[in-house]
BALOBA-1460 file (C-alpha; in Angstrom, 3 decimals):
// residues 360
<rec num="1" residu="x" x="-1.623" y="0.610" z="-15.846"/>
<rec num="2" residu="x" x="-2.404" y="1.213" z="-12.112"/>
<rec num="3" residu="x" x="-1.425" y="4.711" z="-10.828"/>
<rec num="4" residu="x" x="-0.162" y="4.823" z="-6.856"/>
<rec num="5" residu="x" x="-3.790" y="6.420" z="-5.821"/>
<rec num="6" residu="x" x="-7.127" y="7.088" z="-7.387"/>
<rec num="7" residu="x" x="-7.905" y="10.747" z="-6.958"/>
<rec num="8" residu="x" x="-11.265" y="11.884" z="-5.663"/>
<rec num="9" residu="x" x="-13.121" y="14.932" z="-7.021"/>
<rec num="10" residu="x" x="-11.288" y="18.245" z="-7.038"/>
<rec num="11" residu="x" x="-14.146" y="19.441" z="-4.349"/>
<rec num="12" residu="x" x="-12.756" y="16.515" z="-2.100"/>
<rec num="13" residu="x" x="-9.641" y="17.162" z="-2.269"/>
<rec num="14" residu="x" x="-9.937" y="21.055" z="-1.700"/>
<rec num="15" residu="x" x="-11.153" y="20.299" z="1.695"/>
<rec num="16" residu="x" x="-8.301" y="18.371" z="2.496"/>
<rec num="17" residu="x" x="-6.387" y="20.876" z="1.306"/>
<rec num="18" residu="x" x="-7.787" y="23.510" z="3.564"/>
<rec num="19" residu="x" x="-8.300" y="21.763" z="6.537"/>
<rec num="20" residu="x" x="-4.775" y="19.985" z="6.523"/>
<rec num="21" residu="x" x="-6.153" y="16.408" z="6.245"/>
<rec num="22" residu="x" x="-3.226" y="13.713" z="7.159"/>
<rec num="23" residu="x" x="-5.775" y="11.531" z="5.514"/>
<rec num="24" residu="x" x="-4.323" y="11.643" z="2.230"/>
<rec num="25" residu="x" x="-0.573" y="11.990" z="3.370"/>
<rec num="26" residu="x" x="1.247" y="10.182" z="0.650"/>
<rec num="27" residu="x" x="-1.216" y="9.659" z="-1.922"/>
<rec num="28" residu="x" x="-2.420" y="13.052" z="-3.033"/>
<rec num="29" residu="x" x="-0.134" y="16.652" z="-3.599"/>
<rec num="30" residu="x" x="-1.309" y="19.812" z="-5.206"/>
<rec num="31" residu="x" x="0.148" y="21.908" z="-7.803"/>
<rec num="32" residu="x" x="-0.038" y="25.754" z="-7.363"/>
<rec num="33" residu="x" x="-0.167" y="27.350" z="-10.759"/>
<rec num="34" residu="x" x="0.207" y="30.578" z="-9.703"/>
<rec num="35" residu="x" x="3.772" y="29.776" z="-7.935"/>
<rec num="36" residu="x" x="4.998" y="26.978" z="-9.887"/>
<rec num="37" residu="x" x="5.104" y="24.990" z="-6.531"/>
<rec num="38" residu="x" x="3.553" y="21.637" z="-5.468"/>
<rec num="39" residu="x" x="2.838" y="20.429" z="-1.944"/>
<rec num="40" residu="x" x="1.694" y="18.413" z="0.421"/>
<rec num="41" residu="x" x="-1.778" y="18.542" z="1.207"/>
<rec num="42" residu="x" x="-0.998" y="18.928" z="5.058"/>
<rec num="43" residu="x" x="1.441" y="22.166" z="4.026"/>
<rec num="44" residu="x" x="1.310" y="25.145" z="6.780"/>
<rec num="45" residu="x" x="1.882" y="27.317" z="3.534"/>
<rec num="46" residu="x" x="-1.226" y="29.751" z="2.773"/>
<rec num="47" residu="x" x="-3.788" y="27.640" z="0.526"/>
<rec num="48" residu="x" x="-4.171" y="28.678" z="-2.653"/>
<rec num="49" residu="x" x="-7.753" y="29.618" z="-4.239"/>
<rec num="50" residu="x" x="-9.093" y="26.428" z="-5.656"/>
<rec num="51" residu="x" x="-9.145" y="27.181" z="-9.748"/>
<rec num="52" residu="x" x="-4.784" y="27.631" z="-8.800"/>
<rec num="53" residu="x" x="-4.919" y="23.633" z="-8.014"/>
<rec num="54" residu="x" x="-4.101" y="20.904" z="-9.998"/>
<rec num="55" residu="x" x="-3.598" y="17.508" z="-8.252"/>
<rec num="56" residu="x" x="-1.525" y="14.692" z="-8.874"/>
<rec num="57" residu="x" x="-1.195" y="11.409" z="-7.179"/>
<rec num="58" residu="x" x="2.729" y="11.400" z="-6.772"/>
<rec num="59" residu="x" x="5.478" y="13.810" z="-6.637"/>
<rec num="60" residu="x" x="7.067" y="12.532" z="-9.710"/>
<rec num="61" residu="x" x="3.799" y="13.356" z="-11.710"/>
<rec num="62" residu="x" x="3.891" y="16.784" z="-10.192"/>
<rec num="63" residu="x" x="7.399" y="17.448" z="-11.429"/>
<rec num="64" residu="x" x="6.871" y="16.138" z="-14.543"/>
<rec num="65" residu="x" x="4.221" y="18.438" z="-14.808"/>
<rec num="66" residu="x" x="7.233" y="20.933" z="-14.124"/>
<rec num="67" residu="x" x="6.169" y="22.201" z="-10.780"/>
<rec num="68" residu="x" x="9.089" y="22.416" z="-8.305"/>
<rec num="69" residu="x" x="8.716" y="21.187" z="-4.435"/>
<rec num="70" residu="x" x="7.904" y="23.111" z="-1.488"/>
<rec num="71" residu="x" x="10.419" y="24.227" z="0.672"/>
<rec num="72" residu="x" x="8.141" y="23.888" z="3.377"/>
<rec num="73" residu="x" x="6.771" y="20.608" z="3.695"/>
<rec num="74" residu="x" x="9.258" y="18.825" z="1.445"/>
<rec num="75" residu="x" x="7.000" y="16.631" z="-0.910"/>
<rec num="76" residu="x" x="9.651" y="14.808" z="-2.670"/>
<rec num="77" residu="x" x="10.715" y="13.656" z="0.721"/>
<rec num="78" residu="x" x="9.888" y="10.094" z="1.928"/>
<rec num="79" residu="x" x="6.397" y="10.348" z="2.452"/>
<rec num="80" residu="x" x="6.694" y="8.473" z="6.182"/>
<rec num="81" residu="x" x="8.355" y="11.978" z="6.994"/>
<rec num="82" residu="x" x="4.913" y="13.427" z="6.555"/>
<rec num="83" residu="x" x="2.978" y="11.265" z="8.229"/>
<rec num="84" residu="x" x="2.282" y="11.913" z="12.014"/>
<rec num="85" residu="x" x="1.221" y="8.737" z="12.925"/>
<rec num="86" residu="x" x="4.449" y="6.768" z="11.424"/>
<rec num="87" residu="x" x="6.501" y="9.665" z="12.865"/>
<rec num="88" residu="x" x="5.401" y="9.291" z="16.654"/>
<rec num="89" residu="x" x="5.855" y="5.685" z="16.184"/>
<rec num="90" residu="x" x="9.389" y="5.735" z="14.643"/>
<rec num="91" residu="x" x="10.552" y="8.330" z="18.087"/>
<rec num="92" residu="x" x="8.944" y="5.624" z="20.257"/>
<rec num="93" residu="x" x="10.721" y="2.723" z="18.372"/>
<rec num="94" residu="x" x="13.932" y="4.725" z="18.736"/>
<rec num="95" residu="x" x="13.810" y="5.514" z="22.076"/>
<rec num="96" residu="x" x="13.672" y="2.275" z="23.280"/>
<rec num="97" residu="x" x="14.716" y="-0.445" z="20.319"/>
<rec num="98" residu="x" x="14.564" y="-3.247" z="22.056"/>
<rec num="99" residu="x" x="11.081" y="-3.425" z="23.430"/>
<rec num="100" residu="x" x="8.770" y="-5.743" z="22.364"/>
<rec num="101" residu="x" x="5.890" y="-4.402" z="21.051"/>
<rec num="102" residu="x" x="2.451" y="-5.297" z="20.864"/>
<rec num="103" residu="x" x="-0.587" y="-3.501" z="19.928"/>
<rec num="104" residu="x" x="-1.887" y="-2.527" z="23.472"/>
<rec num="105" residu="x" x="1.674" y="-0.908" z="23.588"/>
<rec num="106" residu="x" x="0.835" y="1.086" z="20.659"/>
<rec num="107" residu="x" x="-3.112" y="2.118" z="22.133"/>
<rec num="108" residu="x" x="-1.053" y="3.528" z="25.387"/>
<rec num="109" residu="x" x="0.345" y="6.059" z="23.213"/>
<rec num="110" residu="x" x="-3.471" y="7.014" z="22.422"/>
<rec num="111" residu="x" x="-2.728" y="5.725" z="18.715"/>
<rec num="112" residu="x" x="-5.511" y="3.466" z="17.515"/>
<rec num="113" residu="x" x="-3.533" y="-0.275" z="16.568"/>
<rec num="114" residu="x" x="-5.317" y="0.186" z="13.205"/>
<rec num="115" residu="x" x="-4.109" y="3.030" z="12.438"/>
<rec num="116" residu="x" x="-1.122" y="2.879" z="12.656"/>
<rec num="117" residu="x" x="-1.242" y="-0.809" z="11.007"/>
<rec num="118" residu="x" x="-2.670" y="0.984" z="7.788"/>
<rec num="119" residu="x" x="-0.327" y="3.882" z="8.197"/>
<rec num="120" residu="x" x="2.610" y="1.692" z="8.160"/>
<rec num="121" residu="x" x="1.567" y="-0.736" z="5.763"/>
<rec num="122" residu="x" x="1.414" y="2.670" z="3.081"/>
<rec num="123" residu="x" x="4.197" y="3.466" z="3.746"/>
<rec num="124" residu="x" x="7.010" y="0.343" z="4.691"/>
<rec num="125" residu="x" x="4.354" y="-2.591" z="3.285"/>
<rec num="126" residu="x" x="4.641" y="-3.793" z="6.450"/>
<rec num="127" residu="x" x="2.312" y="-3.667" z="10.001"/>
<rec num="128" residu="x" x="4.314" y="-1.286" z="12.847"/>
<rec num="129" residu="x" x="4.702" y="-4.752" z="14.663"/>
<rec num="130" residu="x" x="6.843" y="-6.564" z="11.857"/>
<rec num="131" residu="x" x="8.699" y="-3.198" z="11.554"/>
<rec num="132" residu="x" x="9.783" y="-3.097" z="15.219"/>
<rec num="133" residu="x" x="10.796" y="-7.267" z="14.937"/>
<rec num="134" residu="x" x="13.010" y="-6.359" z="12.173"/>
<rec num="135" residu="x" x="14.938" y="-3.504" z="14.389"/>
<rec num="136" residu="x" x="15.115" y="-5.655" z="16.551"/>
<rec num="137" residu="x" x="16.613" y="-8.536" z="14.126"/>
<rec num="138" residu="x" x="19.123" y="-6.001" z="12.799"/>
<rec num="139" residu="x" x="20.301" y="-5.198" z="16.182"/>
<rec num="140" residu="x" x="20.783" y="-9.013" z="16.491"/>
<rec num="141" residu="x" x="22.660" y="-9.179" z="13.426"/>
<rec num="142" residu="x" x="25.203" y="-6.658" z="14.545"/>
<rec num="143" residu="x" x="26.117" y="-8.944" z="17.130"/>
<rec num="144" residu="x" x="26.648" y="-11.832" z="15.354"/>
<rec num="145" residu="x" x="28.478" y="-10.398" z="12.483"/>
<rec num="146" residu="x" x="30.975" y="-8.917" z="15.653"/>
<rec num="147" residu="x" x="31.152" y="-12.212" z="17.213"/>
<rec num="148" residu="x" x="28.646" y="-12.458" z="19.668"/>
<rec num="149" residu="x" x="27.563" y="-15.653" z="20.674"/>
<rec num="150" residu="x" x="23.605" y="-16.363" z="18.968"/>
<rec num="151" residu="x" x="22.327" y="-16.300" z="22.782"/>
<rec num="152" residu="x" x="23.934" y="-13.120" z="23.471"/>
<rec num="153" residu="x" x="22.524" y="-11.769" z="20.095"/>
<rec num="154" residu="x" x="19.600" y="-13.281" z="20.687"/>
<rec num="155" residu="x" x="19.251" y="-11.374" z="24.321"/>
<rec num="156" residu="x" x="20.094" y="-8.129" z="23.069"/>
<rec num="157" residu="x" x="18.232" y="-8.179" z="19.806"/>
<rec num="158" residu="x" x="14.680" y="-8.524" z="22.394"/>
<rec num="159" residu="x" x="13.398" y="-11.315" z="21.410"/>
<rec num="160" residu="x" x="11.380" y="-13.756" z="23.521"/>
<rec num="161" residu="x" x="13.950" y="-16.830" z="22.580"/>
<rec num="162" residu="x" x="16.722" y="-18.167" z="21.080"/>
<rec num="163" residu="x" x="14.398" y="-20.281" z="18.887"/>
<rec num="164" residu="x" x="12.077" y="-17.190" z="17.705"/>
<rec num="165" residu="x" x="15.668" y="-15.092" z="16.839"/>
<rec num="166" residu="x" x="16.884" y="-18.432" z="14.851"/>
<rec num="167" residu="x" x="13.634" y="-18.531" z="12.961"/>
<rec num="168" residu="x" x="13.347" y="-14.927" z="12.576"/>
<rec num="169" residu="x" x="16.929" y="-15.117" z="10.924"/>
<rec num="170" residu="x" x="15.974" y="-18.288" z="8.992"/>
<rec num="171" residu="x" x="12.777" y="-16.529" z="7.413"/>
<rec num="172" residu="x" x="15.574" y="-13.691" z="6.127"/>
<rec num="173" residu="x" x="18.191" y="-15.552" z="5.004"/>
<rec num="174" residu="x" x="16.643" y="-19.366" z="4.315"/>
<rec num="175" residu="x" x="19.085" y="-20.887" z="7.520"/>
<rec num="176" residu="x" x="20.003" y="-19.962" z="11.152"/>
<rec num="177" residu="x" x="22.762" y="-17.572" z="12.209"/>
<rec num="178" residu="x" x="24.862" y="-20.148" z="13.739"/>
<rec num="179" residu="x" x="24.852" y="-21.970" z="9.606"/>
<rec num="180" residu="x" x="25.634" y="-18.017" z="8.331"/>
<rec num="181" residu="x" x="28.299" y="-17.222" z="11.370"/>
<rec num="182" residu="x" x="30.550" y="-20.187" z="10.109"/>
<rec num="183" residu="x" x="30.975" y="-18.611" z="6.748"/>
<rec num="184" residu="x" x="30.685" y="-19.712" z="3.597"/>
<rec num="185" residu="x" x="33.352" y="-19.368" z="0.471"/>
<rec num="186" residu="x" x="34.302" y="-15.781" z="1.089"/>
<rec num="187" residu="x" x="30.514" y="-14.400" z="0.454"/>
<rec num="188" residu="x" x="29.416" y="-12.313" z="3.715"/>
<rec num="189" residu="x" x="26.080" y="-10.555" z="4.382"/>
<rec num="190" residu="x" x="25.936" y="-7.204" z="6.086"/>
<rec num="191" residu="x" x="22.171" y="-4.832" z="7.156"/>
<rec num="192" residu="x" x="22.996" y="-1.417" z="5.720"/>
<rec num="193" residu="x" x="20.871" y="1.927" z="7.477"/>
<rec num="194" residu="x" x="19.686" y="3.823" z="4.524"/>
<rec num="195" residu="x" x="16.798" y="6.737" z="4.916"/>
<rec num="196" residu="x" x="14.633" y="4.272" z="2.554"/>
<rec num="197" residu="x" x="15.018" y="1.177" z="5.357"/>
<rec num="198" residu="x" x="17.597" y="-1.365" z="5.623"/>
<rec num="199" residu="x" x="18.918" y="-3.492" z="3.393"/>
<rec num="200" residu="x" x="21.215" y="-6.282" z="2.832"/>
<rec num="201" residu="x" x="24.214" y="-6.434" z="0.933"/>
<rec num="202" residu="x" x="26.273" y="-9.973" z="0.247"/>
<rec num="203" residu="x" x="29.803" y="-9.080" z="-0.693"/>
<rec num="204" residu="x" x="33.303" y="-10.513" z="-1.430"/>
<rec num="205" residu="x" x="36.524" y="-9.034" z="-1.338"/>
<rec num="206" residu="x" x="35.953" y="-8.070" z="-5.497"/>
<rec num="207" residu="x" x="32.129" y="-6.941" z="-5.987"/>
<rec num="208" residu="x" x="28.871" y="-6.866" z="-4.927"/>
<rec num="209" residu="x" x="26.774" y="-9.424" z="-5.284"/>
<rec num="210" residu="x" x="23.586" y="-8.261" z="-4.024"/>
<rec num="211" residu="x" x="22.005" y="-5.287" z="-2.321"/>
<rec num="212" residu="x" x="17.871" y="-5.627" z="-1.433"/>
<rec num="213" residu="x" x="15.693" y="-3.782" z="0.755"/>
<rec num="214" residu="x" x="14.869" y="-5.926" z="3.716"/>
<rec num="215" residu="x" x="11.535" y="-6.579" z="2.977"/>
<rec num="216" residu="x" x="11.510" y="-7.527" z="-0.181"/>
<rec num="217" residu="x" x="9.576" y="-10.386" z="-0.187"/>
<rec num="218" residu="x" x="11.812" y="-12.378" z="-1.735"/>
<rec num="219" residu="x" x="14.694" y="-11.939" z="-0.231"/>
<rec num="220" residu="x" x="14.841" y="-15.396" z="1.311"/>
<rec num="221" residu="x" x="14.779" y="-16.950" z="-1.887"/>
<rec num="222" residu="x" x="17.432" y="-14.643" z="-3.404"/>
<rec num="223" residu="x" x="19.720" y="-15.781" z="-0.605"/>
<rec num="224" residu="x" x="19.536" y="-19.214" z="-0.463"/>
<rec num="225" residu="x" x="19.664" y="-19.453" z="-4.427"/>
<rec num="226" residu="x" x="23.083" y="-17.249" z="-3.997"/>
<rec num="227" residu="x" x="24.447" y="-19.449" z="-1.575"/>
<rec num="228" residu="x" x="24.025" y="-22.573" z="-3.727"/>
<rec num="229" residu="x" x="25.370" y="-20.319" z="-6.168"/>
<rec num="230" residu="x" x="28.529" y="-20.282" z="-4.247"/>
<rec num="231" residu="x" x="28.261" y="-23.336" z="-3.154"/>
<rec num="232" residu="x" x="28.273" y="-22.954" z="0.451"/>
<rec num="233" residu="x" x="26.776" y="-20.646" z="2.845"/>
<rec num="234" residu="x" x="26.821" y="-16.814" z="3.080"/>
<rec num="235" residu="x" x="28.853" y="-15.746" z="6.205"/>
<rec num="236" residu="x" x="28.248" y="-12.785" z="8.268"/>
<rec num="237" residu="x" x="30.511" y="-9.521" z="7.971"/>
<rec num="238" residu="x" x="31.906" y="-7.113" z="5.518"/>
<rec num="239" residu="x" x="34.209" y="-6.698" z="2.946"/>
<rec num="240" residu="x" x="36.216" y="-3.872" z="1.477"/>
<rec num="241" residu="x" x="33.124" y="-3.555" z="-1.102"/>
<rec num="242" residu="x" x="30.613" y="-3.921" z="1.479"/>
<rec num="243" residu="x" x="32.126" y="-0.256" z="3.250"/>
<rec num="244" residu="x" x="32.483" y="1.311" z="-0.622"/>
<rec num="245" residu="x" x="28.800" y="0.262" z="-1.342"/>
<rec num="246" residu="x" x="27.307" y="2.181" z="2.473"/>
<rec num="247" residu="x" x="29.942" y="5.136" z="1.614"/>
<rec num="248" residu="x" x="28.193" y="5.674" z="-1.912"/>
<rec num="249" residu="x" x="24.991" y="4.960" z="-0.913"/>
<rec num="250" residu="x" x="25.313" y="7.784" z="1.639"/>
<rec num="251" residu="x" x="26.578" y="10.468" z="-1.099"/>
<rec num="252" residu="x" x="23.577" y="9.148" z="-2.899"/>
<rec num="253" residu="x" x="20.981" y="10.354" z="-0.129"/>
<rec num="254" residu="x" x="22.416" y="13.068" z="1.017"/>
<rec num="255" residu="x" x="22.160" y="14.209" z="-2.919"/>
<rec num="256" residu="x" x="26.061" y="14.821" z="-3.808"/>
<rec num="257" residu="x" x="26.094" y="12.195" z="-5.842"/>
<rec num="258" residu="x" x="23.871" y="9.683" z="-8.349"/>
<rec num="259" residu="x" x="27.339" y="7.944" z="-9.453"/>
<rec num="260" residu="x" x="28.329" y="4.506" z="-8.512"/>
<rec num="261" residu="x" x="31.331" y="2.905" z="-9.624"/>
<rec num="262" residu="x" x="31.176" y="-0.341" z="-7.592"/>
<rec num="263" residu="x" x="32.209" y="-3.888" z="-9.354"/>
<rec num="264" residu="x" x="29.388" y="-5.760" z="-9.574"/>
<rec num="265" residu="x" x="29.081" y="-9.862" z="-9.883"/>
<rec num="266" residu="x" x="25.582" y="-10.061" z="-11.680"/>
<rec num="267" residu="x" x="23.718" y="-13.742" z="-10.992"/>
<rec num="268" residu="x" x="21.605" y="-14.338" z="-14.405"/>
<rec num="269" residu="x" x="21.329" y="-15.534" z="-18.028"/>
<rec num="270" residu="x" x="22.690" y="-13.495" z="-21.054"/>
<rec num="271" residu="x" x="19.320" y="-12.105" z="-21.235"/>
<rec num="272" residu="x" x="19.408" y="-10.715" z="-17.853"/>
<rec num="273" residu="x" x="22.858" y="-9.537" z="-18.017"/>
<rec num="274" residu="x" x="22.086" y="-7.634" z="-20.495"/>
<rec num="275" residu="x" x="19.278" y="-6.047" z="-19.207"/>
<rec num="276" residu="x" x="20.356" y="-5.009" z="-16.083"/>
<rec num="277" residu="x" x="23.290" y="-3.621" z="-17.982"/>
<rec num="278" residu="x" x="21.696" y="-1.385" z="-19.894"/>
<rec num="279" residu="x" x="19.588" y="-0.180" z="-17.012"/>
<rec num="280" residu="x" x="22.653" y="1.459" z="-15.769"/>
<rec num="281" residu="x" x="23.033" y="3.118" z="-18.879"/>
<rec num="282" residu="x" x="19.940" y="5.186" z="-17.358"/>
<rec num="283" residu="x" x="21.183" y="8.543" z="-15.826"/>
<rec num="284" residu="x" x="19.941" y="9.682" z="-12.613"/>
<rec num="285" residu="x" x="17.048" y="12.149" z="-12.985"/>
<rec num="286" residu="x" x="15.897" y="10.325" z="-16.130"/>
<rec num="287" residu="x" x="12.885" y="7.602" z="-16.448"/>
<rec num="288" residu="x" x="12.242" y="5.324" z="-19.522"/>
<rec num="289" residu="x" x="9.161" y="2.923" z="-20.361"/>
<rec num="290" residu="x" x="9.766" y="-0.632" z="-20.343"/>
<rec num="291" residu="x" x="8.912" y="-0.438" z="-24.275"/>
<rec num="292" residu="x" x="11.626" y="1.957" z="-24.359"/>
<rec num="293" residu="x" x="13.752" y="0.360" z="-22.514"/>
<rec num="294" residu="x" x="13.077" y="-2.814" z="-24.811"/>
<rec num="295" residu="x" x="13.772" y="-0.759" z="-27.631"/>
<rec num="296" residu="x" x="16.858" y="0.409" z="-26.619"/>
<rec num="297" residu="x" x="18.399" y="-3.019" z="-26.170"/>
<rec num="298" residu="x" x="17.320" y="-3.542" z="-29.981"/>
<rec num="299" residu="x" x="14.389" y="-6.145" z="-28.931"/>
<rec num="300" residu="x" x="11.013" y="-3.843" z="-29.656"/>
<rec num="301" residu="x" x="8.449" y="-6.673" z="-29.218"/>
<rec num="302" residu="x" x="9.987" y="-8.205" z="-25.901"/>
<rec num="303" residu="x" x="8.721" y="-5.517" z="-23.102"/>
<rec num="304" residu="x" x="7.221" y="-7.823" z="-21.041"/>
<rec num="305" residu="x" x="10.209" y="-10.144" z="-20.910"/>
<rec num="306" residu="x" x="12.438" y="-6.969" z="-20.426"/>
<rec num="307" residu="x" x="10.144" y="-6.099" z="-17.849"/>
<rec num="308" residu="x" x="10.258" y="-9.201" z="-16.115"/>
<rec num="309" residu="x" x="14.059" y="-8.879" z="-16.309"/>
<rec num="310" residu="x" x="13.970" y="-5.911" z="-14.676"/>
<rec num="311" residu="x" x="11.711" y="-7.112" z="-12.110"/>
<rec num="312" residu="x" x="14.548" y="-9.846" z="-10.979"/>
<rec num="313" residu="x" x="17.240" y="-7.598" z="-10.372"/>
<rec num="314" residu="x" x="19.004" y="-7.899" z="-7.074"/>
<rec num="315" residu="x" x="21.023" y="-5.233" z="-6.964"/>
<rec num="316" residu="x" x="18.891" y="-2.828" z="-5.898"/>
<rec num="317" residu="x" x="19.397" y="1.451" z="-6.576"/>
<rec num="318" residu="x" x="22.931" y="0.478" z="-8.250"/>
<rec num="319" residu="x" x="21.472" y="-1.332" z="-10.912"/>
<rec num="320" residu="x" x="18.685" y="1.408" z="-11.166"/>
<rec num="321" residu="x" x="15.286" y="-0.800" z="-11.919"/>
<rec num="322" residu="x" x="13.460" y="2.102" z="-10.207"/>
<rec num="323" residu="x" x="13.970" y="4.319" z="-13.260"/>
<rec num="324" residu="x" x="11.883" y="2.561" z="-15.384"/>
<rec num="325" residu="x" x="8.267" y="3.382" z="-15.326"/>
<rec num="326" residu="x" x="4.855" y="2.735" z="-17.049"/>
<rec num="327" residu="x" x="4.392" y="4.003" z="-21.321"/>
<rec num="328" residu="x" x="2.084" y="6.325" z="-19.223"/>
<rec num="329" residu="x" x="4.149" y="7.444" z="-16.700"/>
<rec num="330" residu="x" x="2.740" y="5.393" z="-13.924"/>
<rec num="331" residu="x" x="5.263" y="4.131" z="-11.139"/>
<rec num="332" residu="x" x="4.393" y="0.331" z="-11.484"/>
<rec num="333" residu="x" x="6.219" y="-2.856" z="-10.888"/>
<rec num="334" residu="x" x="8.799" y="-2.037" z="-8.062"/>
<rec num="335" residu="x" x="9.774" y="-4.888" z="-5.491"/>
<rec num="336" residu="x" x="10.889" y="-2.446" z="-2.863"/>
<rec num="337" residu="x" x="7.475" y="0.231" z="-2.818"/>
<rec num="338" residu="x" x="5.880" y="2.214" z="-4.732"/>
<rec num="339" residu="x" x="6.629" y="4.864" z="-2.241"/>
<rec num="340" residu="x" x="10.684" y="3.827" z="-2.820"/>
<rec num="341" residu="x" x="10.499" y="3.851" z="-6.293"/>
<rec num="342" residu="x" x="8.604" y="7.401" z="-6.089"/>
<rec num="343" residu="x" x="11.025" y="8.698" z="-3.259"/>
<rec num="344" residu="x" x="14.574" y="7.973" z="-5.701"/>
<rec num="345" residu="x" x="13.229" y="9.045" z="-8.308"/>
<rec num="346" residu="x" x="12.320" y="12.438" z="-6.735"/>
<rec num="347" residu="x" x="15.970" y="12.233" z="-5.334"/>
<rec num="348" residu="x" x="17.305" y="11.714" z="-9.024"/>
<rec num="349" residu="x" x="15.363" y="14.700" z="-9.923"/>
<rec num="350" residu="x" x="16.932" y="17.111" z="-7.579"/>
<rec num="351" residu="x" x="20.314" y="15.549" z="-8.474"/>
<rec num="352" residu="x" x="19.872" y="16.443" z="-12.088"/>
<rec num="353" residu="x" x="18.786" y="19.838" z="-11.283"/>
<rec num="354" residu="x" x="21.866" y="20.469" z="-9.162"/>
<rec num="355" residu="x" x="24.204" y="19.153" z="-11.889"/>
<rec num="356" residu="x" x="22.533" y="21.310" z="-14.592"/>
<rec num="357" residu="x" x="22.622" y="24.353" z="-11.740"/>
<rec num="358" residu="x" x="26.312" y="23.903" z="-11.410"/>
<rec num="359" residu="x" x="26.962" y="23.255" z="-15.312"/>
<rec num="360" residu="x" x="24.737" y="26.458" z="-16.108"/>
């Protein structure tokens, strides 16, 4: 199985190691042996001599190595947090979030458009300039979802016109707002802020119904096929469930707490039911393989159907999919990033350790 980054030679990566190379920000960390410590390769920390180092492509291989993180530079962090490029961007984007960027925009900041393209696309799997459009779409769905008329929205969300909001929305959610604002049978859609990137979480007043990053490719589809599934459009608001699932989710990244106790409707066959069940049998700080996993539901020779179960889950970090990992330890097969599935996981890990610090 693929690993997130082929390493180069140990020489390589000593000099980028030394000389504090943002080149491989979020694809290479180092492993002090003398100090038990790993880093990132841009860490102000003193270097260590190079027979100390041991590399690894991602943070979770590092702590499963059972090195602990730098206080410093924060590896298990989001790895856009150590990038300087996405950094300067992001303070840019947030100091003026309605502006419509282009790539000459982004050269007057004396950042090459390329760059940053590549930079972004590591990190969000998405160009700078699709990452500002969907700000600016989230701003737009705030209106709506308060009431504001789709020109209004439209006006404050930045965008050009009311037809490139309506097909901006219509990409997202597989019909226009004005369909979405009438409401459908009690289903409503909300954007969620989460340190990971927003995401989207379709609620009634009993459970949750489905919670996705918003780039997940397939969002769209997931959408429409849950509005047929309720026969009727997917309104715009919260519910009840919909504040429960952004108060947990916040305990969650601020590491208090791994726990969710949210009712859940789950949209699947047996099969898949029972899957997705058993994936939240997982505990936080814990990883299984998808043979594993297979086994554990008492089907040994059906991995790749249990993997393609897990695969379709729409319930994303609740239903934890990003817990289960290559027979090799490889972080493979995660609709929301590589870098997402790396980042919780490192975020489980810490939780564990705090709840065996506090038990101890």
């Amino acid at each position: 199985m693929d690993t997130l980054f082929s390493l180069p030679d140990d020489a390589t990566l000593y000099r980028a190691l030394t000389d504090r190379d943002p080149t491989y920000e979020g694809r290479a960390w180092v492993g002090v042996r003398t100090t038990g410590i790993f880093c990132r390769l841009t860490c102000p920390a003193r270097k260590p001599r190079p027979e100390n180092c041991q590399w690894f492509d991602s943070p979770a291989a590092a702590l499963g190595a059972g090195f602990r993180p730098c206080l410093r530079c924060h590896p298990v962090a989001p790895e856009a947090d150590g990038d300087p490029v996405v950094r300067q961007m992001l303070a840019a984007l947030g100091a003026d979030p309605a502006r419509r960027w282009t790539e000459a925009g982004v050269a007057e900041l004396g950042l090459d458009p390329s760059t940053v393209r590549r930079a972004f696309r590591r990190h969000f799997g998405m160009s700078f300039l699709d990452y500002a459009r969907q700000s600016r779409l989230r701003a737009g769905l705030r209106g709506l979802a308060e009431g504001a008329p789709v020109i209004a929205a439209q006006l404050d969300a930045g965008f050009d016109s009311a037809s490139g909001f309506r097909e901006a929305f219509a990409r997202l959610f597989g019909h226009p707002p004005a369909a979405m604002a009438r409401g459908g049978l009690g289903l409503v859609a909300d954007w969620l802020d989460t340190p990971l990137g927003g995401m989207i979480a379709v609620a009634d007043d009993r459970s949750l119904h489905l919670l996705e990053f918003t780039d997940r490719r397939e969002l769209a589809t997931e959408l429409r096929r849950l509005s047929a599934a309720a026969q009727g459009r997917i309104g715009l608001g919260r519910s009840a469930v919909t504040d429960a699932a952004e108060a947990q989710l916040e305990r969650y990244f601020a590491g208090e707490s791994g726990d969710f106790d949210l009712p859940l409707t789950l949209h699947g066959t047996p099969f898949l039911r029972e899957v997705w069940t058993e994936l939240r049998a997982i505990p936080p700080g814990a990883t299984v393989s998808y043979g594993q996993l297979a086994a554990r539901l008492g089907r040994p020779s059906a991995a790749r159907a249990v993997a393609r179960a897990v695969g379709t889950n729409q319930i994303a970090i609740v239903i934890p999919c990003h817990r289960v990992i290559g027979a090799d330890g490889s972080l493979t097969g995660y609709a929301g990033g590589l870098w997402r599935k790396q980042a919780l996981i490192g975020i489980e890990r810490k939780l564990a350790q705090a709840g065996h610090d506090s038990a101890g």
